[in-house]
C-alpha positions in Angstrom: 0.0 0.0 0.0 0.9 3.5 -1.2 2.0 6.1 1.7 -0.7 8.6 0.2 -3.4 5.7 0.7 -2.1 4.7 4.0 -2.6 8.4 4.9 -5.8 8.9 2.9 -6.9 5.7 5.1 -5.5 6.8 8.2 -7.0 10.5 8.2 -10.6 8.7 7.4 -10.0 6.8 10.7 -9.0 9.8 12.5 -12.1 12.0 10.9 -14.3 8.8 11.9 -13.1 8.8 15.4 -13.8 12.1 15.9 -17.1 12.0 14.8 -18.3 9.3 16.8 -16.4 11.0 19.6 -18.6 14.5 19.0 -22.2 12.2 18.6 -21.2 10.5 21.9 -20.8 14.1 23.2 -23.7 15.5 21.8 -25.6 12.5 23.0 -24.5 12.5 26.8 -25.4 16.7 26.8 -29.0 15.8 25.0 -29.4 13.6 28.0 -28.1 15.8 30.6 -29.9 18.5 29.3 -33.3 16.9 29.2 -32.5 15.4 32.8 -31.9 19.2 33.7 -34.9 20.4 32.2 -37.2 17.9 33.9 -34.9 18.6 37.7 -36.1 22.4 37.0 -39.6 21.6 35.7 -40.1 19.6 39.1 -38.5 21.7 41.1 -41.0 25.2 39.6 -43.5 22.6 40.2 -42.4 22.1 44.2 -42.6 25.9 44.2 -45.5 26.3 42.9 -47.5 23.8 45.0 -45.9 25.3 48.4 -46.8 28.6 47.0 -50.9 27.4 46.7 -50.2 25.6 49.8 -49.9 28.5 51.7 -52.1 30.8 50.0 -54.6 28.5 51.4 -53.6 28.6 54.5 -53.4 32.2 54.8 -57.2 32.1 52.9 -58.3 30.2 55.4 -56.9 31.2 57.9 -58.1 35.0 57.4 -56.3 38.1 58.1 -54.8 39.1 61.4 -54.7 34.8 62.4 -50.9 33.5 62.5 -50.1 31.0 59.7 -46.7 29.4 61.2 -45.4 28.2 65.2 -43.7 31.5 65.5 -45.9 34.1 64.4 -48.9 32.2 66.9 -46.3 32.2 69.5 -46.2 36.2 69.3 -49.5 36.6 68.8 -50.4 35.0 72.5 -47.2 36.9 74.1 -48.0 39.8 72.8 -51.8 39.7 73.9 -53.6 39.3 77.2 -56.4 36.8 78.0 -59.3 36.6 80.5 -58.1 34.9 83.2 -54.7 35.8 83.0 -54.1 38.6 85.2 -50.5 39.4 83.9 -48.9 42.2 82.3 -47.8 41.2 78.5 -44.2 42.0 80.1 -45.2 39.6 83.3 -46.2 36.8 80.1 -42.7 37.7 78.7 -40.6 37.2 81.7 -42.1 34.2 82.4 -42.3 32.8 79.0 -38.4 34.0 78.7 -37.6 31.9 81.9 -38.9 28.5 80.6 -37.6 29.2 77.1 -34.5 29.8 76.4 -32.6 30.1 72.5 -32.1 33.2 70.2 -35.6 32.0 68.7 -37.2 32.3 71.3 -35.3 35.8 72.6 -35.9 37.0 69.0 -39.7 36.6 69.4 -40.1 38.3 72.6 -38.0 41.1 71.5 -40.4 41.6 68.5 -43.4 41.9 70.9 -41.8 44.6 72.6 -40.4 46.4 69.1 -43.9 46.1 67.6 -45.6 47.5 71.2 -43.4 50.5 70.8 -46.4 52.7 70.0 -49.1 50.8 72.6 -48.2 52.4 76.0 -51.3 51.0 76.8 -50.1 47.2 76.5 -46.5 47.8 77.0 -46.2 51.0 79.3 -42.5 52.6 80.0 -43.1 51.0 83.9 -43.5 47.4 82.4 -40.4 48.5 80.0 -38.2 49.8 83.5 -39.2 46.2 85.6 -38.8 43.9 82.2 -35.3 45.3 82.1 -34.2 45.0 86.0 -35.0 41.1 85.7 -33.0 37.9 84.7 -34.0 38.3 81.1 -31.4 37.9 77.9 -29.4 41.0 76.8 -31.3 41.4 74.0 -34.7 42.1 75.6 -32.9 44.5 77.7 -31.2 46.6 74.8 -34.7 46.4 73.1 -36.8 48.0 76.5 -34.1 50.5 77.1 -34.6 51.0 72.6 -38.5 51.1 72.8 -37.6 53.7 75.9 -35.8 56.2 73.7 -38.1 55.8 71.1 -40.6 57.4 73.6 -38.2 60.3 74.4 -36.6 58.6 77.4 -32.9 57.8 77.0 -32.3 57.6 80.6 -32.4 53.8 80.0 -30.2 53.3 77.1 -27.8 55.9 78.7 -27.7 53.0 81.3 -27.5 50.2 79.4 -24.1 51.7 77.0 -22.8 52.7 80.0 -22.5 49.1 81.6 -21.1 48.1 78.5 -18.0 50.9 78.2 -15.1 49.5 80.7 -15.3 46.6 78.2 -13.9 49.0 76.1 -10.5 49.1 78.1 -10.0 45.5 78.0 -6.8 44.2 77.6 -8.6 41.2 75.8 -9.0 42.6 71.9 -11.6 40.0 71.5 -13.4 41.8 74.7 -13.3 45.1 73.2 -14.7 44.0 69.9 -17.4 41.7 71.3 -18.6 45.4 73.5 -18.3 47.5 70.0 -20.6 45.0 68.7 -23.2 45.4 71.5 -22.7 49.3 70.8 -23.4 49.2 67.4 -26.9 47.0 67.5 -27.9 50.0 69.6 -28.2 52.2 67.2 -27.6 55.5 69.3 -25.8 58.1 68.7 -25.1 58.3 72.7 -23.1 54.8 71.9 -21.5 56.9 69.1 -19.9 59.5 71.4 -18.4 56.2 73.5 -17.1 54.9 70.8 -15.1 57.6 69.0 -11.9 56.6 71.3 -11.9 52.9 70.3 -10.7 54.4 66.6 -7.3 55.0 68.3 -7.0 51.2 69.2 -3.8 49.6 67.9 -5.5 46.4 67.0 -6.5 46.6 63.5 -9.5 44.0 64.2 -10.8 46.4 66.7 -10.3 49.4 64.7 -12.6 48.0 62.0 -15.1 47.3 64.7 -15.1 50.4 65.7 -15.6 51.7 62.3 -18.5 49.4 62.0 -20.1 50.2 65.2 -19.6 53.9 64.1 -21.4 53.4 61.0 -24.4 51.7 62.7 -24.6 54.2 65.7 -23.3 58.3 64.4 -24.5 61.0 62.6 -23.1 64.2 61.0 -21.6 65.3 64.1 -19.3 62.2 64.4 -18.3 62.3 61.0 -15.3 64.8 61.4 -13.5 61.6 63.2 -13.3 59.5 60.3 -11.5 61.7 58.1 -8.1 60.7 58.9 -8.5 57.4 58.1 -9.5 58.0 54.8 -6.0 57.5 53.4 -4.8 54.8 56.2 -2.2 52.5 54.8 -4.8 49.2 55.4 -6.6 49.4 52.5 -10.0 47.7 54.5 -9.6 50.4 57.0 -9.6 53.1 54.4 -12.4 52.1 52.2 -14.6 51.4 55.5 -13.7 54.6 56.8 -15.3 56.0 53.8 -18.4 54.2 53.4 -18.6 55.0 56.8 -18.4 58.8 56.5 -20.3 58.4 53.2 -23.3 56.9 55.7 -23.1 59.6 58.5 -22.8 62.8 56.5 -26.2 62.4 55.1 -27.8 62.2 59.3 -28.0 65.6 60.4 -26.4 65.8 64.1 -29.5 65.4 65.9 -30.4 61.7 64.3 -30.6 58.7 66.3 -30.7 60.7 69.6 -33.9 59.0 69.4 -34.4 55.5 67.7 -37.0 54.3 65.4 -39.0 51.0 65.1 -37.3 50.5 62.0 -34.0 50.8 63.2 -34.7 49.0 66.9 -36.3 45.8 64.5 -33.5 45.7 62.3 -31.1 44.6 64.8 -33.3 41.7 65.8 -32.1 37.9 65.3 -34.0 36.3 62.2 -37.3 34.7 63.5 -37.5 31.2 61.4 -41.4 30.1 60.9 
C-alpha cells in the first residue's frame, strides 16, 4: 500500500473517530440537558404547589390569624387573656424563663419592638421592671430602645454605660465583642463612646469600631473618620469611607432617638 493511501486511510480513521467522539458528546449533553430540564420543571413545580399551599392557609386562615409556630407564639405573648391577670411584660418574663434560645429571645424582642407605639399594653413602667429582671441581653437593649423611642434615654444611657469598661479591656476580643453590643444600639449616645476605640492599635478592633460607628453616628461624628480615609490598610480606608459616606447624610440630631425601623433591624431572624 501506497503512503498517500495509508494516509488517505489513516485520516478517514481519525475523521471517523472524531465523529463518533462529538455524537457520543452530543448524546450525553442531550441527555443531561433533558434530565436538567425535567430537575427544574419539578423543582417550579415544588414551588409552585408550596406557593398554593400556603395561599390557602393564609385564605383560610383569614387576616390578622398566624399562619406558622412563631408568628402564633407572638401573637399569645403579645396579647392578654381573660383569666390571666398578667402584664404582656409579666407573660414575657415568664415565658423567657422557661424558654430559652435566640428563637425564642428573637420573638419576645419583637413583641416589645412592635408594642413600641401601645403604652397601653407595654407601658414605660412594664419596660423599667422587664429590664431589672434575669432576662437575655437582648430584651434589655430592646426595653431600654423602645424607651428612647418614647423620648426617654435615661435607660439606654444606662445600658451603654454598663457596656463601656469593656472598652478598656486588655482582651481585643473583649473590646470588639462590647463595640458589637454598641453598634446594635443604634444610638448616637453609643457613638460619642465609641469615638476613642478608633485609636485602638489592633487593627481588628479598629474596624469594629468603624462598623459600630457606622451603625450608631450622625453628621456630628463624622469629622472623626476623616483621617483614616488614606490609612495605609486598605479595609480600613475604604470602611472609613463608606462610613463617612453613611453619616454625612444624618443631620447631628439623628438617632438621639431610635425608630422601630432601626430598633427591629437589629433583631435575630425569626424562622417560621
Amino acid at each position: 500500500m501506497s503512503i498517500a493511501r495509508k494516509y488517505l486511510l489513516l485520516s478517514a480513521l481519525l475523521g471517523a473517530a472524531v465523529s463518533l467522539a462529538l455524537f457520543c458528546l452530543l448524546m450525553v449533553s442531550y441527555n443531561e440537558n433533558g434530565r436538567l430540564e425535567s430537575r427544574v420543571e419539578a423543582l417550579e413545580r415544588q414551588v409552585n404547589q408550596e406557593s398554593e399551599a400556603r395561599n390557602q392557609v393564609a385564605q383560610m386562615a383569614g387576616p390578622g390569624v398566624a399562619t406558622s409556630p412563631s408568628d402564633q407564639l407572638f401573637k399569645d405573648l403579645s396579647t392578654r387573656f381573660v383569666g390571666d391577670a398578667r402584664t404582656i411584660a409579666e407573660k414575657l418574663n415568664d415565658f423567657l424563663k422557661d424558654n430559652t434560645g435566640q428563637q425564642n429571645t428573637a420573638i419576645a424582642a419583637k413583641v416589645i419592638a412592635e408594642l413600641a407605639d401601645n403604652r397601653d399594653a407595654m407601658s414605660d413602667e412594664d419596660l423599667r421592671w422587664l429590664s431589672t429582671q434575669d432576662v437575655p441581653t437582648t430584651i434589655k437593649r430592646v426595653a431600654a430602645q423602645v424607651l428612647s423611642f418614647r423620648g426617654d434615654n435615661q435607660l439606654i444611657d444606662a445600658y451603654i454605660a454598663q457596656i463601656k469598661p469593656a472598652l478598656n479591656s486588655v482582651d481585643a476580643a473583649e473590646r470588639r465583642k462590647a463595640l458589637g453590643e454598641l453598634a446594635k444600639t443604634r444610638y448616637a449616645g453609643a457613638a460619642d463612646i465609641i469615638l476613642p476605640s478608633l485609636q485602638d492599635s489592633d487593627t481588628t478592633v479598629l474596624l469594629d469600631a468603624l462598623l459600630a460607628l457606622r451603625a450608631t453616628g450622625n453628621e456630628k461624628h463624622a469629622e472623626a473618620l476623616k483621617s483614616f480615609q488614606d490609612h495605609a490598610d486598605e479595609s480600613v480606608a475604604w470602611l472609613a469611607n463608606d462610613a463617612l459616606n453613611n453619616l454625612e447624610t444624618l443631620s447631628e440630631k439623628a438617632r438621639h432617638r431610635l425608630l422601630v425601623a432601626e430598633i427591629v433591624a437589629e433583631l435575630p431572624i425569626i424562622a417560621p
